[in-house]
KOLLOKOL-928930 format. One record per residue (C-alpha): residue number from 1; x negated, y negated, z negated. Coordinates in Angstrom, 2 decimals, padded with zeros to 5 digits, m for minus. Layout:
// residues N
+-----+---------+---------+---------+
: num :      xx :      yy :      zz :
+-----+---------+---------+---------+
: NUM :       X :       Y :       Z :
...
+-----+---------+---------+---------+
END
This chain:
// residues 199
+-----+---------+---------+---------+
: num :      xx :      yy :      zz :
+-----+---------+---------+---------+
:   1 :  014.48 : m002.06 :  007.38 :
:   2 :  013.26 : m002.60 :  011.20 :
:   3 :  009.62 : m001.60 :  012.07 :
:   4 :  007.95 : m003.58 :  014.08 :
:   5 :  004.59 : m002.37 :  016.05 :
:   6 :  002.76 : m005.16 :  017.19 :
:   7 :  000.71 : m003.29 :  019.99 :
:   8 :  001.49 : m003.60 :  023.81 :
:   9 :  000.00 : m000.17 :  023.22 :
:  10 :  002.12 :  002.78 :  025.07 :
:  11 :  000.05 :  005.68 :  023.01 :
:  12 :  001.05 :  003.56 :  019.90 :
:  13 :  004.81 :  003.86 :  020.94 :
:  14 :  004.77 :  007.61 :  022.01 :
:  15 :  003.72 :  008.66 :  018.67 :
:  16 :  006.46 :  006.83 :  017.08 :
:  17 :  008.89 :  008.32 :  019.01 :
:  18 :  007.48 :  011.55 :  018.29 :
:  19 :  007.97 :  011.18 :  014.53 :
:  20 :  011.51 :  010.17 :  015.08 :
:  21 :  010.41 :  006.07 :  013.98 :
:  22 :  013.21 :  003.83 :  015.79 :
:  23 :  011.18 :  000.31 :  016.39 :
:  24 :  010.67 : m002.84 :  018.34 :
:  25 :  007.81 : m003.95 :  020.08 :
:  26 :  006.59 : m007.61 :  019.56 :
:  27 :  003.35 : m007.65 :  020.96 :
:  28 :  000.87 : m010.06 :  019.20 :
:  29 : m000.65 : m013.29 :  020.36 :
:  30 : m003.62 : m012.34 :  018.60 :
:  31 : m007.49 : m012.62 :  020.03 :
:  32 : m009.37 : m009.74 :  018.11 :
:  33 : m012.91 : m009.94 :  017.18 :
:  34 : m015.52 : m008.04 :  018.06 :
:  35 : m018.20 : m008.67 :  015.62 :
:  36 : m019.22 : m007.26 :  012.33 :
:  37 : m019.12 : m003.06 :  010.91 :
:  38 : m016.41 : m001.16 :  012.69 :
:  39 : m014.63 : m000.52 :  009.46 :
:  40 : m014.74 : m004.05 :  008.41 :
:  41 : m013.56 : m005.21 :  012.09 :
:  42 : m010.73 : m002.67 :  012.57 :
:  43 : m009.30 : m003.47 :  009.18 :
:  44 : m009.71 : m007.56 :  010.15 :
:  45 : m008.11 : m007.04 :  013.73 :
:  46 : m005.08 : m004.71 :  012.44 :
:  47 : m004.26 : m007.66 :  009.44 :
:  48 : m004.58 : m010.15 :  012.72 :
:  49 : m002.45 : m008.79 :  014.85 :
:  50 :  000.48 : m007.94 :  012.09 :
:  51 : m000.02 : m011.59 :  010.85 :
:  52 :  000.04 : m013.20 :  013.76 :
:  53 :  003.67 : m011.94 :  015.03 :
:  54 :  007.13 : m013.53 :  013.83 :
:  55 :  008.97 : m011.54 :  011.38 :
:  56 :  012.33 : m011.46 :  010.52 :
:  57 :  014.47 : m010.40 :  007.22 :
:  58 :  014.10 : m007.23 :  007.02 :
:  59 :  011.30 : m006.31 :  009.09 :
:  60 :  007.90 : m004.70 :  008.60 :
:  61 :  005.32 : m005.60 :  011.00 :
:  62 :  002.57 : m002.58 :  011.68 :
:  63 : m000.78 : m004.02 :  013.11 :
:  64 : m003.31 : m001.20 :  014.80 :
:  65 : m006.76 : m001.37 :  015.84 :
:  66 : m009.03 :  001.28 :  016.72 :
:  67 : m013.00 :  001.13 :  017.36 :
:  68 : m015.45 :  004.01 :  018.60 :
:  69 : m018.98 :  003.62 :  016.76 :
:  70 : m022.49 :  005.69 :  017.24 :
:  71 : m025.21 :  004.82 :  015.37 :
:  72 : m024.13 :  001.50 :  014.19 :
:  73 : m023.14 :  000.55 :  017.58 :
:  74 : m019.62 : m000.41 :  017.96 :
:  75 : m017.48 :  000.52 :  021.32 :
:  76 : m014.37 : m000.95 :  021.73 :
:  77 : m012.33 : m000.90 :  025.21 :
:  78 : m015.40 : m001.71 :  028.01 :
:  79 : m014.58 : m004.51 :  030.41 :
:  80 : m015.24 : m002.74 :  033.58 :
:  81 : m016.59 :  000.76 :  034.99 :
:  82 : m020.18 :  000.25 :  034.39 :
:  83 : m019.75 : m000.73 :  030.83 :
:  84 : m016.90 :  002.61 :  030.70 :
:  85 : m019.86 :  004.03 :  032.58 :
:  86 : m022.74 :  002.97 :  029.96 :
:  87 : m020.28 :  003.90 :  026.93 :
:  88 : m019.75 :  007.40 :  027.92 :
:  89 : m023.53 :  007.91 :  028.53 :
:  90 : m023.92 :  006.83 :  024.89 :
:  91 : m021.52 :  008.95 :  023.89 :
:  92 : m022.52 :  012.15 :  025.63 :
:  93 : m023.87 :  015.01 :  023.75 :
:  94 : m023.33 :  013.51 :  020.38 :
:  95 : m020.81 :  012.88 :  017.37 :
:  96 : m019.25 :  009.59 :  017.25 :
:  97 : m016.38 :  007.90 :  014.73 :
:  98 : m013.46 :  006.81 :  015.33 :
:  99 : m012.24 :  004.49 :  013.03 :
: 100 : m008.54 :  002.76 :  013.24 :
: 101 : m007.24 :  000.04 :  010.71 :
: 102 : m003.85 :  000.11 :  010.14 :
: 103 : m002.04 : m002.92 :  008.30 :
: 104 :  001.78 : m003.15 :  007.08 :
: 105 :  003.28 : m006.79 :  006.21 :
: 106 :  006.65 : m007.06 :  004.96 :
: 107 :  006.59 : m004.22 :  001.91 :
: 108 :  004.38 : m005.88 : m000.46 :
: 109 :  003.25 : m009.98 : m001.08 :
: 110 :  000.08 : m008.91 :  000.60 :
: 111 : m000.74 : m006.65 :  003.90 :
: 112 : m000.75 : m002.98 :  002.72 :
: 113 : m004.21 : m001.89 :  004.66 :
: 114 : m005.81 :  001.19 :  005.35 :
: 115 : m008.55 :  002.62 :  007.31 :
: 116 : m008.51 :  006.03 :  008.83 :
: 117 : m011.63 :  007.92 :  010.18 :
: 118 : m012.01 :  010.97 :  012.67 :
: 119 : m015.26 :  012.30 :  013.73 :
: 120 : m015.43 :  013.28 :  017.69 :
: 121 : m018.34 :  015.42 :  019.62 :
: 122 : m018.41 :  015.36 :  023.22 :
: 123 : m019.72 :  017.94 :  025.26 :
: 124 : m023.24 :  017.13 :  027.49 :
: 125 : m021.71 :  015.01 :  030.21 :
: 126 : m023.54 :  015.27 :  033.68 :
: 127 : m023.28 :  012.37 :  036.11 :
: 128 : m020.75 :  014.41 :  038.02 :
: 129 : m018.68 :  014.51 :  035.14 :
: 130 : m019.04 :  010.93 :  033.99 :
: 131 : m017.96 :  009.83 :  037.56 :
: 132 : m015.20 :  012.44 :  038.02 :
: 133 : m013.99 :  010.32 :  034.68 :
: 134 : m014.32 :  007.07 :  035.95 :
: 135 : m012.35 :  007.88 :  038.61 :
: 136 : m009.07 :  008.70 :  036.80 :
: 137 : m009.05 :  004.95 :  035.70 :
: 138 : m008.05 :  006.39 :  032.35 :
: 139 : m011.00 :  004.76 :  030.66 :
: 140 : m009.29 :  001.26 :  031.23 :
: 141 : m007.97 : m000.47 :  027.64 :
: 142 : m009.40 :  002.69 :  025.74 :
: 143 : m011.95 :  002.56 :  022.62 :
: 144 : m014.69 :  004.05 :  023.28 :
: 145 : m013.90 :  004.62 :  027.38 :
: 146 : m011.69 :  007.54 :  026.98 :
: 147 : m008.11 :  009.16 :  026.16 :
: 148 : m008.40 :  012.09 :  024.15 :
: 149 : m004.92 :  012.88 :  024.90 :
: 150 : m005.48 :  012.63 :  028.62 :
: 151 : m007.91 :  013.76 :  031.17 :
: 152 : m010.62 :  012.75 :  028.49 :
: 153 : m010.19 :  016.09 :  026.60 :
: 154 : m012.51 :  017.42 :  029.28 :
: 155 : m015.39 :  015.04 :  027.37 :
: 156 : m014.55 :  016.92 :  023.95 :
: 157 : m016.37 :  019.43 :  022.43 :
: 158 : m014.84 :  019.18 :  019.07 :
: 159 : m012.80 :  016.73 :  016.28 :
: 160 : m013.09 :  016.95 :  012.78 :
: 161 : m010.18 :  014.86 :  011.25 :
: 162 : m006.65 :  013.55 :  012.45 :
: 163 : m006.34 :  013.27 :  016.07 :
: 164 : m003.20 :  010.62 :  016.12 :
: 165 : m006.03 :  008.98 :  014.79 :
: 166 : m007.87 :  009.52 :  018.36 :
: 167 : m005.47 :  008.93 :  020.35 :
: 168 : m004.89 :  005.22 :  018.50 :
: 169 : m002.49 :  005.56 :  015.09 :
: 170 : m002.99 :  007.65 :  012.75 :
: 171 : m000.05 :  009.22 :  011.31 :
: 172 : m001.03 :  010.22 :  007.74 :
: 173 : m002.66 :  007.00 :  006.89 :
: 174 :  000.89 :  005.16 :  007.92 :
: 175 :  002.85 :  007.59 :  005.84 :
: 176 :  000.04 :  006.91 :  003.00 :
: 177 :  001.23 :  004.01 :  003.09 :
: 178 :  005.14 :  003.99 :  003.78 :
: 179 :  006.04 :  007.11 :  002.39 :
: 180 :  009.39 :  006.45 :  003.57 :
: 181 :  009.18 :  005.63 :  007.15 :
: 182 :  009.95 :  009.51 :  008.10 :
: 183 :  013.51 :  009.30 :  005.64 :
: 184 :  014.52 :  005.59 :  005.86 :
: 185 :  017.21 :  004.33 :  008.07 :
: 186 :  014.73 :  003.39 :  010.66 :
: 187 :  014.48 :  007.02 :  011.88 :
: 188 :  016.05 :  008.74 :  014.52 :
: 189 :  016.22 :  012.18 :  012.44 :
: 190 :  018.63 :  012.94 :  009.44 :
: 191 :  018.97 :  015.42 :  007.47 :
: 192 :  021.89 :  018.46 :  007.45 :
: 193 :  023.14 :  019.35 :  004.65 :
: 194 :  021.22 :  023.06 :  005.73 :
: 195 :  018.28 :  020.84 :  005.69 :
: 196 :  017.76 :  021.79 :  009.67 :
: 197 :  016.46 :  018.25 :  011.34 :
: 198 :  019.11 :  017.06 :  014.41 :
: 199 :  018.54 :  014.28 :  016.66 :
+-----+---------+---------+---------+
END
């Protein structure tokens, strides 16, 4: 069975190749939606996106998406540096969710779905900071204006939950829900008969 991650997302792909997942990319033509409860709108973009992309026999199609929200608010990737610049302002000093729906087609008649949720606190960002950020570009295509697992760890003060989540798929909610994706054929690591991993 061939996973297939439809994401143009490169912090998607790292993380599979850290787990030892072999894949394909097919990225999605897939406009995602931006309105309605961050729960209810990462689960609805993640079912879009796997939907929307051709699959073949044998093939599972995973669908990400990943929203930032404070108080009700919902921050998805800003559309230039004064939105980044507004987002991390909002952000600053306080504890914000991170919520990412993940959706797998191809296992079951429907999409297997689930949503995964890690709380973030960023430190009290000064202007010098916020700017110093900007500057990196890193905030580009990011949730929430920032990469946890880049130059954004400087923002963090703490996380409370799974940080694949953070940094855009979360690893125990996928195995939740394809408990063999880590022992199938479509990964990279096998077994010895000592039971040492090999690559």
């Amino acid at each position: 069975m061939t996973l297939v991650l439809a994401s143009r997302s490169p912090q998607r792909r790292a993380i599979l190749d850290a787990i030892g997942v072999e894949f394909v990319v097919r990225p999605p033509a897939f406009e995602e939606t931006a309105d309605g409860a961050a729960g209810e709108l990462a689960r609805a973009n993640a079912v879009g996106k796997a939907l929307a992309v051709t699959r073949g026999e044998g093939e599972v199609v995973l669908g990400v998406d990943t929203v930032v929200s404070l108080a009700g608010r919902t921050y998805g990737k800003p559309a230039d540096a004064a939105r980044a610049r507004a987002t991390l302002r909002a952000l600053s000093g306080a504890t914000h969710t991170v919520l990412s729906g993940i959706a797998l087609v191809g296992l079951a008649a429907e999409p297997l779905v689930a949503i995964a949720s890690t709380a973030v606190r960023f430190r009290a960002l000064d202007g010098v900071t916020i700017e110093w950020y900007l500057a990196s570009g890193e905030w580009r295509e990011r949730a929430g204006a920032y990469a946890i697992q880049g130059a954004g760890c400087a923002l963090v003060e703490s996380i409370d939950g799974d940080h694949t989540n953070v940094i855009g798929l979360p690893v125990g909610a996928l195995l939740a829900l394809h408990p063999s994706l880590l022992t199938g054929c479509n990964n990279r690591f096998s077994a010895t008969d000592s039971g040492e991993l090999q690559r």
